[in-house]
C-alpha positions in Angstrom: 0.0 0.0 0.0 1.2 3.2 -1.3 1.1 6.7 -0.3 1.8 9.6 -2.4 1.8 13.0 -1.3 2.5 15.3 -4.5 3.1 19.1 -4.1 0.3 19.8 -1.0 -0.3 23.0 0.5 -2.9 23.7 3.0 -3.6 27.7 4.1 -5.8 29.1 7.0 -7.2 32.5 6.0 -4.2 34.1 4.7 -1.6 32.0 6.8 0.1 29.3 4.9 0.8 25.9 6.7 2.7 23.4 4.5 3.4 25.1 1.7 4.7 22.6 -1.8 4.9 19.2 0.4 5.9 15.9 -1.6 6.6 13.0 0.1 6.7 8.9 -0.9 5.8 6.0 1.3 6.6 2.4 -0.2 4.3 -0.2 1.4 5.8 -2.2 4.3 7.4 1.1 5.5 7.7 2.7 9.0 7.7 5.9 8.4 8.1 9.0 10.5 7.5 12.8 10.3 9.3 15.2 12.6 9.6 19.1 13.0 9.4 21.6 15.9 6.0 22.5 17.5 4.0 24.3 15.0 5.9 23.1 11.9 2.8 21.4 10.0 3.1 18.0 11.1 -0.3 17.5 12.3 -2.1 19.3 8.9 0.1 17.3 6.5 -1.2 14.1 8.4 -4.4 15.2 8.4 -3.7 16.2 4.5 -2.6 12.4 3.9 -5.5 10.9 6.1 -8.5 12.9 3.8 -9.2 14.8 7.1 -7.9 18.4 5.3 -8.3 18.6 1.5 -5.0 20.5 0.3 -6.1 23.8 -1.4 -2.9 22.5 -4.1 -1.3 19.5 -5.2 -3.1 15.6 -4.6 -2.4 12.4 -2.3 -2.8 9.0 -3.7 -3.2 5.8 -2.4 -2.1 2.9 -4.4 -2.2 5.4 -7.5 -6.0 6.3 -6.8 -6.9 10.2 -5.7 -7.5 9.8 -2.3 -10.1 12.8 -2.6 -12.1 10.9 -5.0 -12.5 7.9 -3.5 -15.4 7.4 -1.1 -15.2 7.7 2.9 -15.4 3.8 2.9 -13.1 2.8 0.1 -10.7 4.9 2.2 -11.2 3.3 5.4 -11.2 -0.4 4.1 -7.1 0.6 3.7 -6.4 3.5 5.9 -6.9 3.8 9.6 -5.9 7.1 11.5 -5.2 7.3 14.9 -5.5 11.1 16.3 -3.6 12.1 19.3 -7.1 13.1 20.8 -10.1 11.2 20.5 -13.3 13.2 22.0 -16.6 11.4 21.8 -19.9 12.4 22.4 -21.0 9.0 24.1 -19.1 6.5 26.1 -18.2 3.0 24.4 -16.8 -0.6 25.8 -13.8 -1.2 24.4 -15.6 -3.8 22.3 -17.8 -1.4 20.8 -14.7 0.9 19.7 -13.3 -2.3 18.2 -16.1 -3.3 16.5 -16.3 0.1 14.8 -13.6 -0.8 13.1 -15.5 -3.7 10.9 -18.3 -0.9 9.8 -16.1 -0.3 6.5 -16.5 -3.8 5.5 -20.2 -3.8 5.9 -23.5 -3.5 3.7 -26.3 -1.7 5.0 -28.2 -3.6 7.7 -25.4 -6.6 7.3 -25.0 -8.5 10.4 -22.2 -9.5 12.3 -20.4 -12.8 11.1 -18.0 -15.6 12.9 -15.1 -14.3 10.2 -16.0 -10.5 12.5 -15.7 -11.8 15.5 -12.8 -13.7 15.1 -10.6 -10.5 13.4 -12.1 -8.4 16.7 -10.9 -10.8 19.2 -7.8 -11.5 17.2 -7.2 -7.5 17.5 -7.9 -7.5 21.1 -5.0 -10.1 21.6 -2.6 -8.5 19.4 -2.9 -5.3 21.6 -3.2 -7.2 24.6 -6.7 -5.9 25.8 -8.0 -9.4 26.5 -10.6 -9.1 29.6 -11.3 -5.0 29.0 -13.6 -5.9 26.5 -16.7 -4.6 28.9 -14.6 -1.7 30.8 -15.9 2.0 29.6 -13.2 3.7 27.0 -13.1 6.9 28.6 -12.2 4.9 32.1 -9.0 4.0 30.4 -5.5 4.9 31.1 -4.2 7.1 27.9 -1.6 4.1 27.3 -4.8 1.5 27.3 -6.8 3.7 24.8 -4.2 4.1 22.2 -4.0 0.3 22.1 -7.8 0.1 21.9 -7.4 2.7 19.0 -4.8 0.2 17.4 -7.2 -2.7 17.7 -9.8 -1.0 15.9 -7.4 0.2 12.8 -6.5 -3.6 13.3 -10.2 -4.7 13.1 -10.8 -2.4 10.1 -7.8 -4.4 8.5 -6.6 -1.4 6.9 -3.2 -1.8 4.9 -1.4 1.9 6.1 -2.3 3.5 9.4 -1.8 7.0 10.3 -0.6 8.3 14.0 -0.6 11.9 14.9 2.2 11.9 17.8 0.7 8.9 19.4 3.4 8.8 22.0 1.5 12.3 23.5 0.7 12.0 27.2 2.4 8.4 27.7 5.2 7.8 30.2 8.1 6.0 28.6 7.0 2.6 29.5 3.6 2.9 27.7 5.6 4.6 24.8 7.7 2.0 24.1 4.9 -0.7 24.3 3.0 1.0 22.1 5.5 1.8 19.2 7.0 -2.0 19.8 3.0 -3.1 19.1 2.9 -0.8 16.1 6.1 -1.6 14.9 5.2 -5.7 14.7 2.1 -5.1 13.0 4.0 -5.6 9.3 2.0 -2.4 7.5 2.3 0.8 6.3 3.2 3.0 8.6 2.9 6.6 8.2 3.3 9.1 11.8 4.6 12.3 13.1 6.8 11.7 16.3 7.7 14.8 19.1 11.1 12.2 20.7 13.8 12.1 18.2 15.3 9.4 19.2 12.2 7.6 19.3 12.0 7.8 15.7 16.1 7.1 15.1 14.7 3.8 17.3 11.5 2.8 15.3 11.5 5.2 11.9 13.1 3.5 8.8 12.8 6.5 6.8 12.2 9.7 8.1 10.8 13.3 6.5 12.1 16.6 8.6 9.4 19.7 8.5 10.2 23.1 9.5 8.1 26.0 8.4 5.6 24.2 6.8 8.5 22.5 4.1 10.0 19.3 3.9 14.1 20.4 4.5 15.6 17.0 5.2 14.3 13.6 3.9 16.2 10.1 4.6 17.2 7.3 6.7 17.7 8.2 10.5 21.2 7.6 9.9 21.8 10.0 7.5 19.1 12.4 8.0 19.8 13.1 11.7 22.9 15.2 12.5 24.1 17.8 14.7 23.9 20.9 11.9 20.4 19.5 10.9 19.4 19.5 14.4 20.9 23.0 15.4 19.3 24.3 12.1 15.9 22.8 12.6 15.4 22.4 16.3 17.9 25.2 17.7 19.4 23.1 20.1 23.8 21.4 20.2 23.6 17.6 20.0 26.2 15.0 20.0 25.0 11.8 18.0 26.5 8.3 18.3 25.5 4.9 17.8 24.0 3.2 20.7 26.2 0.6 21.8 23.0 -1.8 22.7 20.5 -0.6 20.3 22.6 0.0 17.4 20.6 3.2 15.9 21.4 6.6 16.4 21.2 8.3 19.5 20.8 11.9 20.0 22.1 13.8 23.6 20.7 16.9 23.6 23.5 19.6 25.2 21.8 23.3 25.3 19.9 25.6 24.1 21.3 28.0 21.3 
């Protein structure tokens, strides 16, 4: 699964926010998207998700306009996870899950032992077994971004999309949940705030700043003390982590 972002820009009132974007993600990839607070992360995901239609350029999926296809052709192959999910009414977990199989249905279909089998399967895979009757907004935020994985894993959608999904978790819950994401075997396409979580996780990454793309590239090569100075405004020394193996970034000072 594909996605092609070609040339986007997206404006509110006269204020532009990505401005000429183009970006590639080959299917199978992890991909991430980081940039200081306010760079355009969070509109170019919701640009790539059919959230924000671009006033310019197009995003396809699997060489099909994304703006043309219908809400339900998209969400048979894209789930997006938000980094806030309000809702009017309270849900058991196994309600959100199940909202994931609505793509897949006809009007007035019923539920099937092939449905119930992909929902419980999600509900192990995010290990979530025995909350399926505990209230979603009772959850810790660790517990509901792995409900919100379970139901992008119910939808079996072939790329997901994370808005900074890490937001508001404590390290442990951080590295469960990008670990989880990481094993699914999909598309991956999210924007990240921890750099070196994304040197950890990321095999290809896209640098924003000012609403442009200015670095693009493996974390290897795409992550190094002038970039970081330039982009972030902070001194850095970068080395190989003698346990992990990927590039690790100290952070010194301020500029």
């Amino acid at each position: 699964m594909r996605l092609s972002i070609e040339e986007v820009s997206y404006s509110i009132m006269e204020t532009t926010i990505v401005e000429d974007i183009s970006l590639q993600i080959s299917s199978g990839q992890f991909v991430g998207l980081i940039g200081p607070n306010g760079s355009g992360k969070s509109t170019l995901l919701k640009a790539a998700s059919r959230i924000a239609e671009p006033h310019t350029g197009s995003v396809h999926l699997d060489g099909q306009n994304l703006y043309r296809l219908s809400p339900k052709q998209t969400a048979r192959e894209m789930a997006v996870v938000s980094q806030e999910t309000s809702l009017t009414f309270d849900f058991t977990v196994l309600e959100m899950i199940w909202m994931g199989r609505h793509p897949h249905k006809r009007l007035f279909q019923g539920d099937t032992a092939k449905d119930r089998l992909i929902v419980n399967h999600a509900l192990e895979r995010v290990e979530m077994k025995g909350f399926e009757d505990r209230s979603f907004m009772s959850l810790s935020g660790g517990e509901k971004q792995r409900v919100l994985i379970a139901r992008a894993l119910a939808q079996e959608a072939n790329i997901i999309i994370l808005d900074e999904p890490t937001n508001h978790l404590d390290i442990r819950h951080q590295l469960q949940l990008l670990d989880l994401v990481k094993k699914l075997d999909i598309t991956v396409f999210t924007a990240l705030h921890d750099i070196n979580l994304a040197a950890m996780y990321c095999d290809y990454l896209y640098v924003i700043q000012n609403g442009r793309v200015v670095a693009f590239g493996t974390p290897e090569t795409v992550l190094t003390v002038e970039l970081i100075r330039t982009v972030f405004g902070v001194e850095t020394e970068i080395s190989i982590h003698p346990i992990t193996k990927k590039t690790h970034i100290t952070f010194l000072a301020h500029l």
